[in-house]
VOGU-3710 file (C-alpha; in Angstrom, 3 decimals, decimal comma):
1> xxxxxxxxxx> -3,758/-26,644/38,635  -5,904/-26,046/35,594  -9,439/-27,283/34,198  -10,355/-27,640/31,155  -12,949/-24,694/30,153  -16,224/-26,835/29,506  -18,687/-23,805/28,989  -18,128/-20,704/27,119  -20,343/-18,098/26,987  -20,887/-16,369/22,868
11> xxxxxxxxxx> -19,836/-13,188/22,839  -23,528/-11,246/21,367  -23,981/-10,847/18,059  -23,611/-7,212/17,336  -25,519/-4,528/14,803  -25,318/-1,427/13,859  -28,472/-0,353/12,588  -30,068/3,687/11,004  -33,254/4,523/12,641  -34,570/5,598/9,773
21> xxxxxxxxxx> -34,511/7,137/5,700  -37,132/9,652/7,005  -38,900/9,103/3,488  -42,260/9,906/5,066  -45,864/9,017/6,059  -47,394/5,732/5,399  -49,094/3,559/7,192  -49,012/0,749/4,477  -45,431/1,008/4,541  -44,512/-0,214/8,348
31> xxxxxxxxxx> -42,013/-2,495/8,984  -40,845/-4,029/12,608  -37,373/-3,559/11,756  -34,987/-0,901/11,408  -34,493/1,437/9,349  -38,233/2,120/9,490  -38,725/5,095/6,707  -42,390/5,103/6,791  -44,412/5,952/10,191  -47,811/6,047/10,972
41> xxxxxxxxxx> -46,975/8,709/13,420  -45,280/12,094/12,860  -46,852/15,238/13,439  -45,178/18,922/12,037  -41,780/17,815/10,976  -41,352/17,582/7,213  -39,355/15,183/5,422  -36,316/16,816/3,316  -33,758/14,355/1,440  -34,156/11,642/4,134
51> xxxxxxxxxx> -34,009/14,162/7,322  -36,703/15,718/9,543  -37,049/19,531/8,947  -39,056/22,448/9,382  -42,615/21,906/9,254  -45,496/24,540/7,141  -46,297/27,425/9,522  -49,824/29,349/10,252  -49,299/32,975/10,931  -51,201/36,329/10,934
61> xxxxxxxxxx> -52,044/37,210/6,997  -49,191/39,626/4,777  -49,962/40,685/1,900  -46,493/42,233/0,324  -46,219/43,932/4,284  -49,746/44,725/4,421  -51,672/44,041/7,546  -55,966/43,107/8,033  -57,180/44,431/10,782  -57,875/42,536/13,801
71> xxxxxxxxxx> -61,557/40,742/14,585  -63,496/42,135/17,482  -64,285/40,092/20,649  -67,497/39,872/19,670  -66,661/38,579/16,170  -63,984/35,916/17,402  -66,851/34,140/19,135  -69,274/33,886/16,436  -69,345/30,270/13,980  -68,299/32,317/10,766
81> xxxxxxxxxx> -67,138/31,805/7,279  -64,352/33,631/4,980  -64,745/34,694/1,445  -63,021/36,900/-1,135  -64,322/39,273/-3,986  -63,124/41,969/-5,757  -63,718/45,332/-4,709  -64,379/48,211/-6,572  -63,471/51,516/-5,678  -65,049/55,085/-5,965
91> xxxxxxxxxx> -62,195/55,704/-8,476  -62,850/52,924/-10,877  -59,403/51,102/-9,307  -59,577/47,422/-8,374  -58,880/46,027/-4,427  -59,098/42,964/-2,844  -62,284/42,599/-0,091  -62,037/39,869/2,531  -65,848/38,950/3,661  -66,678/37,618/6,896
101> xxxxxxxxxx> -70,008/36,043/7,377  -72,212/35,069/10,348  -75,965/34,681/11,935  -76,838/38,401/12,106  -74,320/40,023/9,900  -71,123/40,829/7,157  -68,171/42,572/8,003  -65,818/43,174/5,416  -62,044/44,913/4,578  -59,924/45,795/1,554
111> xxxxxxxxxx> -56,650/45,272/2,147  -54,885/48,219/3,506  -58,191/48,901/5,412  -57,469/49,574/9,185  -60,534/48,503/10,408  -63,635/46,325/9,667  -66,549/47,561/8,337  -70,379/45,886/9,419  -73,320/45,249/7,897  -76,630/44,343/8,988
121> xxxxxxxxxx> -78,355/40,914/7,699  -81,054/38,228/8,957  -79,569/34,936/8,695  -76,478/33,321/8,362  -74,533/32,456/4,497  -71,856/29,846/4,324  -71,593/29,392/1,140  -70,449/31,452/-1,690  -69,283/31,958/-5,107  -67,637/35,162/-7,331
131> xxxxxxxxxx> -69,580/35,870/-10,665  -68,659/39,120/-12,959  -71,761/40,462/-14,000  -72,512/44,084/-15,868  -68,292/45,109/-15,098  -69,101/44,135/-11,545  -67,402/41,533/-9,381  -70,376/40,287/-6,995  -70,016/37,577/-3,998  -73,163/35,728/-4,264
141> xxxxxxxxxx> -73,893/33,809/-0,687  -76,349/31,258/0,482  -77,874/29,876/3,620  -81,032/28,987/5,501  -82,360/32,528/4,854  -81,947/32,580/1,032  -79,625/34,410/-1,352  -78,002/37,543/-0,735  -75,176/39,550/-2,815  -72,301/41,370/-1,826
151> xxxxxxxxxx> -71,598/44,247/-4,444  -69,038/46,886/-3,363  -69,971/46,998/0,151  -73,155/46,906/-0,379  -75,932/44,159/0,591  -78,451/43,301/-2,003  -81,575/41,131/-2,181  -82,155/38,381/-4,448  -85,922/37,147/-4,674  -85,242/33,107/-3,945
161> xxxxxxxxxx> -87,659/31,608/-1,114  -85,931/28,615/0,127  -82,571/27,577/2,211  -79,662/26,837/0,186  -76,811/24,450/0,820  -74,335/25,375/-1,491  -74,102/27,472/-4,781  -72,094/26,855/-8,021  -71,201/28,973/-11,594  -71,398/27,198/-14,477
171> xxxxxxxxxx> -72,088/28,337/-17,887  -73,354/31,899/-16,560  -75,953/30,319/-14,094  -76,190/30,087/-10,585  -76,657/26,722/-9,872  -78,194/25,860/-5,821  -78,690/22,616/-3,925  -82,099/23,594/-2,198  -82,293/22,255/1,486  -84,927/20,191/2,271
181> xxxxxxxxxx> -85,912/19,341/-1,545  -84,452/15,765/-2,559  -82,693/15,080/-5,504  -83,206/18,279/-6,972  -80,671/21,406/-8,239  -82,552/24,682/-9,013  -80,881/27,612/-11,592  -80,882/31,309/-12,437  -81,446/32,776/-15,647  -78,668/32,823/-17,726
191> xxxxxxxxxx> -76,458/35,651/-17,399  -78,934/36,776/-14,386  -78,078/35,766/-11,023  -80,927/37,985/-9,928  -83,648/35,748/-11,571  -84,653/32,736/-10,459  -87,980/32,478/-11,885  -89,100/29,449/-13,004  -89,624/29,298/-17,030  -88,832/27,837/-20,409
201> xxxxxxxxxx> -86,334/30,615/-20,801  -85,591/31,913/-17,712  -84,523/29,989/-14,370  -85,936/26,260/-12,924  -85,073/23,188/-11,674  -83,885/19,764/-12,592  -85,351/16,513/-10,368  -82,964/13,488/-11,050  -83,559/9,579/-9,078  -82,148/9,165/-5,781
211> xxxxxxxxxx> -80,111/6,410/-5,493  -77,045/7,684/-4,896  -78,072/9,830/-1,857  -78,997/13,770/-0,983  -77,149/16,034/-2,982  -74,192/17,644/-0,968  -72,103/19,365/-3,615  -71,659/20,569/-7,334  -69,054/21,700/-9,087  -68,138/22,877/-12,271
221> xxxxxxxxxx> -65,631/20,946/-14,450  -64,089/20,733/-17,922  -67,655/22,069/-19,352  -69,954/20,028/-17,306  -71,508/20,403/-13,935  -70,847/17,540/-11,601  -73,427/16,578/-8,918  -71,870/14,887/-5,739  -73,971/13,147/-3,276  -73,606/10,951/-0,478
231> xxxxxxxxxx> -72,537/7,437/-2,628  -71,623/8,857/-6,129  -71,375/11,507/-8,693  -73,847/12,351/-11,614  -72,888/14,634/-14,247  -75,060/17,273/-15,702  -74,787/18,162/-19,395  -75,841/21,993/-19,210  -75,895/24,895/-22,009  -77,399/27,963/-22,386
241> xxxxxxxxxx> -80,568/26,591/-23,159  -82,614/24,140/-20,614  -83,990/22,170/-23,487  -80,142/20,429/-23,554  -79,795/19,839/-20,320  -79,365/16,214/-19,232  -78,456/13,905/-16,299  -76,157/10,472/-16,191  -74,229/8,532/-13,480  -70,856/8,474/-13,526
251> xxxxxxxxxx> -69,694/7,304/-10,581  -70,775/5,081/-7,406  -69,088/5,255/-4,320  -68,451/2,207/-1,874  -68,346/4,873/1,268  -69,479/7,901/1,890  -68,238/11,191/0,367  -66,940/13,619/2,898  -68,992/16,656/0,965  -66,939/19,644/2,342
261> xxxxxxxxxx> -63,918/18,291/0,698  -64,855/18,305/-2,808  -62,193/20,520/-4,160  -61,344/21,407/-7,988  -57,796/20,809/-7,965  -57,138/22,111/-11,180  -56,929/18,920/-13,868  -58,850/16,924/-10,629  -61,498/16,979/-8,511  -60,645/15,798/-5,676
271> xxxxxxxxxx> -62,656/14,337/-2,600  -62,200/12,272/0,991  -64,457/9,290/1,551  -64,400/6,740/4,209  -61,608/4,527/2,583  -59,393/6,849/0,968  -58,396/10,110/-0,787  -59,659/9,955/-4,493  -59,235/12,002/-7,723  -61,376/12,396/-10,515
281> xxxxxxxxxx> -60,761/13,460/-13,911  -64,492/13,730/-15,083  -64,474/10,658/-16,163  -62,941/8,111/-13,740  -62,042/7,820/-10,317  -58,983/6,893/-8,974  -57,983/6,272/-4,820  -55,370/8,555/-4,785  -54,031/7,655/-1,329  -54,881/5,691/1,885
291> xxxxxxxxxx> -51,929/6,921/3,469  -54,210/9,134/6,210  -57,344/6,690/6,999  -55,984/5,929/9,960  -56,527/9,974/10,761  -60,087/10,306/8,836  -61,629/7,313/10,740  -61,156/8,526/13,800  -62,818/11,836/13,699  -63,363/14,297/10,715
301> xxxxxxxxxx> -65,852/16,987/12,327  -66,070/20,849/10,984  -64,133/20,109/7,737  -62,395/22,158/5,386  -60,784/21,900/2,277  -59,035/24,317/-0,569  -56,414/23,875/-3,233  -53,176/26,129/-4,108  -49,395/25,222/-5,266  -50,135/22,041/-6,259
311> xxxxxxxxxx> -51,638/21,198/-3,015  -54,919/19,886/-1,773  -55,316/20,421/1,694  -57,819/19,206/4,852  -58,565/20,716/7,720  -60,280/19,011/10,700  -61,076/18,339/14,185  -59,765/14,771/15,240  -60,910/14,053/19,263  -58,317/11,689/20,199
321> xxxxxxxxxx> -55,313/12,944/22,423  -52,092/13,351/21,007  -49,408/11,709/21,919  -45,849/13,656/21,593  -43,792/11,975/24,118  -45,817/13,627/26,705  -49,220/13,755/26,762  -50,858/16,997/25,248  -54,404/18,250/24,270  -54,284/21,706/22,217
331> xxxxxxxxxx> -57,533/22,669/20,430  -59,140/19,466/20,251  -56,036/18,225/18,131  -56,873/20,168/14,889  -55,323/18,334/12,189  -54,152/20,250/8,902  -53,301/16,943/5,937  -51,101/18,200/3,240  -51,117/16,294/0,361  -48,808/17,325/-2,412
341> xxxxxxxxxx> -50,365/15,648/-5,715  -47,091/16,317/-7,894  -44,918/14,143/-5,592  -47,582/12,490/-3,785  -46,329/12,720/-0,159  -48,609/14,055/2,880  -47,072/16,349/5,933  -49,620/16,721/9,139  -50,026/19,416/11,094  -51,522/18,885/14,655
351> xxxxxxxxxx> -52,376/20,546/17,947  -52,840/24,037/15,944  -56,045/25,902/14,954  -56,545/26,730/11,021  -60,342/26,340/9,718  -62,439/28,044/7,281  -59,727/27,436/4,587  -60,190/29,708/1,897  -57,178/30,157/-1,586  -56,268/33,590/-2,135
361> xxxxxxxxxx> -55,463/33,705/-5,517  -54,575/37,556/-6,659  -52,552/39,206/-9,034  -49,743/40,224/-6,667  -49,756/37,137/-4,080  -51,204/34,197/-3,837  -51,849/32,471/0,194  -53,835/30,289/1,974  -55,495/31,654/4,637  -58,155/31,224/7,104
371> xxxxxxxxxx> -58,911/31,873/10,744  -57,419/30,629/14,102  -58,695/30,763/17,589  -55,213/31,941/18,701  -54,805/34,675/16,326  -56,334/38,512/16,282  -57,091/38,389/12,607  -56,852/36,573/9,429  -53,767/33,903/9,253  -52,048/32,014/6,709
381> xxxxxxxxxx> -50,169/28,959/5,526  -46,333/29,532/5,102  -43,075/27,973/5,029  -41,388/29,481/8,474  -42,254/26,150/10,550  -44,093/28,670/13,417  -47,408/28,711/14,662  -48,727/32,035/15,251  -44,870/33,111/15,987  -44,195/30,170/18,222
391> xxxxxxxxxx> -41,779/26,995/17,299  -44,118/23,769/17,137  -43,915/21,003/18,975  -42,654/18,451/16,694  -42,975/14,529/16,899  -41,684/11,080/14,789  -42,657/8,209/16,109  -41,770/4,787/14,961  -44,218/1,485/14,855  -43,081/-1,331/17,294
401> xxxxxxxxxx> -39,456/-2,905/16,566  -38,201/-6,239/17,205  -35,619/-6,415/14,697  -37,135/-9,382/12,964  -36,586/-10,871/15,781  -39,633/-10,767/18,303  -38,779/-13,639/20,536  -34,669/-13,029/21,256  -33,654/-10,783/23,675  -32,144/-7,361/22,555
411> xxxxxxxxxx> -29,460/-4,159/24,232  -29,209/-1,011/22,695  -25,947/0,089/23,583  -25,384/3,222/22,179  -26,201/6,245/19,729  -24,301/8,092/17,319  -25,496/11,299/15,768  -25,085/14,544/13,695  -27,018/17,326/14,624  -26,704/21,241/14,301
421> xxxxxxxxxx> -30,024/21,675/16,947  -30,522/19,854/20,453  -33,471/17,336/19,806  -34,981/14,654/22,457  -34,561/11,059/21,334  -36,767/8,925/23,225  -36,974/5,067/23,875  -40,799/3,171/24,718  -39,325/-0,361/26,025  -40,625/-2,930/28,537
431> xxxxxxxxxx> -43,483/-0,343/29,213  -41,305/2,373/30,577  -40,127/5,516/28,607  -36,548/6,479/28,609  -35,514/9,999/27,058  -32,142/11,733/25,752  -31,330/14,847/24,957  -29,149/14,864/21,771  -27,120/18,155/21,635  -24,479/19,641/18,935
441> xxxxxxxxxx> -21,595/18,702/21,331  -21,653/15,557/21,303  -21,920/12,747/18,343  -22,305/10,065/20,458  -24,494/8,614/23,650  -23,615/5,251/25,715  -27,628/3,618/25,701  -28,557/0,248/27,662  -31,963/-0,672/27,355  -32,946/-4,186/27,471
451> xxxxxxxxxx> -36,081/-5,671/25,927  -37,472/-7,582/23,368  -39,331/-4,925/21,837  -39,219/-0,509/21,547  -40,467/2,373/20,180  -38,098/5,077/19,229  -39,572/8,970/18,798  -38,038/12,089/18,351  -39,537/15,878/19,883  -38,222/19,143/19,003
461> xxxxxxxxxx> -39,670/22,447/19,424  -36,974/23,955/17,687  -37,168/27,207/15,715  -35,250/25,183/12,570  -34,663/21,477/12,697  -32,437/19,320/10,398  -32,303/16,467/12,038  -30,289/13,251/10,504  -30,653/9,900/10,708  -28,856/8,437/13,727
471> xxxxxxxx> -27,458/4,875/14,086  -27,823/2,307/16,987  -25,504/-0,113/18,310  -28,050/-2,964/19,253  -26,397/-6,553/21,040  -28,401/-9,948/20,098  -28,330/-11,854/23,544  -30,657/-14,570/22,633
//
């Protein structure tokens, strides 16, 4: 006997979907279905013609195979800052001389040195600038204690009464933001960074309105000197002689100016605020990106900033955790921001230590480099994807996908993949967390996970990483 069939069940609409381009970081650009190139979320992979590659690395400091000697236990401790000056030798020959500062005392090294050497000093200097003066390269530093230079490893005194909050070199004078005066810059004599007394022809001051804030940092630029405060920017029109000088506003921020990052960046200045990365030409200001705000909102404590290879870089200490498909806290989550102003992408670095950011521009190399709490000595910024030797923990996370579909039901059945390296492909669905490991023998990996909604990541802690973009086979039931 037969019936006549008066229900049929639809056979489930089926996709096949790429996870993503892996264009980069954006988080303007997310998008609840796949593929999803832009994330908000992706931490020391870079992006390579759409795959997920080695990241920058931070490792001890080589100069051409040359070594710097290693800090002291005493020294690793201490709150300190890094400089650079040339060095001139008993035999007339150039070197390069890192400078260490910090409350109590200087140590310094020329490269090839095996060791550092120390000198006394009340106070502590965190800020500092080169100047060539009489055949002589001299470090001039600032702090709470005054001015102090560094000639040839040795300390001298400058007569300035008054703590300093940053220095700058423009048109032969030292120009100082004096702590604790408002809306004031004071100057040396011209071609005398020994003199600051006041005169008509010698050094003095300039007093400007205060609407835009305390003074936080100058710079000079395309033969003016610009004044940054806490809501804008005033330039300074500054010769040789003081009867020229004059003030005007130029720009007026709606947040606040991170201070720290004002960075010449070679035709730019450029500069975080609350609401964006911006670049300015001297005469206007244009929001460069937004693509980090996310990052800067939520914590931008003991900042640093410096400029090489067409790159302006932050470093900073963000306290959130950090979430890489298991839950991780390394160093307070130190993020490095890489923004690369010729083709305008960003790559993060996270979970690593690299402050006190200082370019090392020489005749035979040019680095990066600053200090780590997990290295010896000095480190760097390099291409080999490693953190002080070690592969990096590597995360991509994608925003919350419902296949422009939020209310219908959905199965991933499978994956299908190309990879030279083992990676973990992870799923976030329903409130649970599934995880694969995708390996080079195999291109393929049966799936079901049922929800509405997921997240998809990728770790790696490879040593190299090329990582493609895989596909999904995802069933419509509803």
């Amino acid at each position: 006997m037969f019936y006549d069939k008066e229900y049929t069940i639809p056979k489930p609409k089926r996709k096949k979907v790429t996870l993503s381009g892996f264009k980069g970081y954006d988080e303007t650009k997310l998008s609840s279905d796949l593929p999803c190139d832009y994330v908000d979320s992706v931490y020391n992979f870079k992006f390579k013609n759409g795959r997920l590659v080695n990241p920058y690395g931070i490792n001890d400091l080589d100069l051409n195979g040359i070594k710097t000697p290693v800090l002291s236990e005493e020294l690793k401790t201490k709150d300190k800052r890094l400089f650079s000056t040339d060095f001139k030798r008993e035999d007339g020959s150039l070197n390069t001389a890192l400078v260490i500062t910090y409350d109590g005392g200087i140590d310094y090294a020329c490269i090839g040195d095996g060791e550092w050497t120390h000198l006394d000093c009340t106070g502590f200097f965190t800020d500092g600038v080169n100047y060539l003066y009489e055949d002589d390269d001299l470090l001039i530093l600032s702090g709470e204690q005054g001015i102090k230079v560094f000639r040839n490893g040795e300390l001298l005194d400058v007569e300035y009464s008054g703590s300093i909050g940053g220095l700058c070199v423009h048109y032969e004078r030292i120009y100082a933001i004096a702590k604790g005066v408002r809306n004031s810059l004071w100057f040396s004599d011209n071609f005398d960074p020994f003199n600051w007394n006041v005169s008509i022809d010698e050094g003095g001051y300039i007093n400007f309105d205060g609407t835009l804030g305390e003074v936080r940092a100058i710079k000079s630029f395309i033969n003016y000197l610009y004044v940054f405060c806490d809501y804008g920017i005033y330039r300074l029109t500054a010769f040789a002689d003081q009867n020229q000088f004059s003030m005007k506003k130029v720009y007026t921020s709606c947040g606040r100016i991170f201070a720290p990052t004002v960075t010449d960046c070679g035709e730019y200045i450029a500069f975080a605020s609350e609401d964006g990365i911006y670049l300015f030409d001297g005469y206007d200001v244009t929001r460069y990106s937004v693509k980090a705000n996310d990052l800067l909102a939520s914590g931008f404590e003991d900042v640093y900033a410096c400029y090489a290879h067409h790159k302006y870089i932050l470093s900073f200490t963000n306290p959130c955790e950090g979430n890489y498909g298991m839950l991780t806290r390394q160093r307070d989550n130190n993020i490095l921001l890489i923004f690369d102003l010729a083709d305008k992408s960003v790559n993060i670095m996270r979970g690593i230590s690299f402050s006190r950011l200082l370019p090392l521009n020489m005749s035979d190399y040019n680095r990066i480099i600053g200090l780590s709490e997990d290295s010896e000595g000095i480190v760097q910024l390099d291409d080999s994807g490693l953190y002080v030797g070690k592969p990096l923990i590597k995360y991509w996370q994608s925003p919350e996908i419902d296949f422009d579909s939020p209310s219908s039901m959905k199965v991933l059945r499978n994956i299908e993949y190309n990879t030279p390296y083992r990676y973990v492909f992870g799923i976030i669905a329903n409130d649970e967390r599934q995880e694969f490991v995708l390996t080079p023998d195999e291109n393929r990996k049966a799936l079901y996970v049922k929800a509405q909604k997921f997240v998809f990541y990728i770790r790696s802690d490879n040593i190299n990483e090329n990582i493609k973009p895989p596909r999904l086979t995802v069933d419509y039931l509803s």
